[in-house]
N, C-alpha and C positions, 0 to 999 in steps of 0.2 A: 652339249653335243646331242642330237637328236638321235631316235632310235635306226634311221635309213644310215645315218654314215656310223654307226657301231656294226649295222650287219654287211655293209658294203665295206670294211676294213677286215671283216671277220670273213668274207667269203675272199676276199683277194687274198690273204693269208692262207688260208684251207687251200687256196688255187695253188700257189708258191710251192707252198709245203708238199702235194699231191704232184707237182710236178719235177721237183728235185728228184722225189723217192722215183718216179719214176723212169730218168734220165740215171738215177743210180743202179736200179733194177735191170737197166737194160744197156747198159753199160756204154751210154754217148750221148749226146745231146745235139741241141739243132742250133747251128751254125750259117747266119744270114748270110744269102747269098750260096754258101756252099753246100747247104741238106746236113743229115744228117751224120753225121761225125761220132766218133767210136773215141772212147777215152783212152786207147793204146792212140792213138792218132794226131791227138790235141792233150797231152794229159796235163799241162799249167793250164788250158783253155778251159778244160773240163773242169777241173778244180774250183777254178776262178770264179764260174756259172755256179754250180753249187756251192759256193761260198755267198755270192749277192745273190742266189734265192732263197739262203737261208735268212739271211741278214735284212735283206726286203721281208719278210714277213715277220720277222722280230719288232721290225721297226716298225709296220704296221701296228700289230698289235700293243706296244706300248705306245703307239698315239692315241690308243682308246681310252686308257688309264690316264694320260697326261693330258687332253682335254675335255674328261669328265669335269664334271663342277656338281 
């Protein structure tokens, strides 16, 4: 694995990450089609999102470990 897709896995995950904390911070997150949405509002939707944004950048980051060589 070259150096361009370790830092292109590593800035997608920093992205993920930055953007959970921030949808957590601010208590909703952004719902296609409908804008933004309040976790009293959606709270399994809300949940749901920060669970596959944490989970997307987990998984990112161990692809970097799993196709080093």
């Amino acid at each position: 694995m070259n150096i361009i897709a370790i830092i292109i896995y590593l800035l997608v995950s920093i992205f993920l990450i930055l953007y959970a904390g921030y949808c957590i911070s601010n208590g909703g997150f952004h719902m296609k089609g409908r804008g933004w949405k309040t976790k009293y509002e959606y709270p399994k939707t809300f949940k749901f999102t920060i669970g596959m944004l944490y989970f997307l950048a987990i998984v990112n980051i161990l692809m970097i470990f799993i196709n080093m060589k």
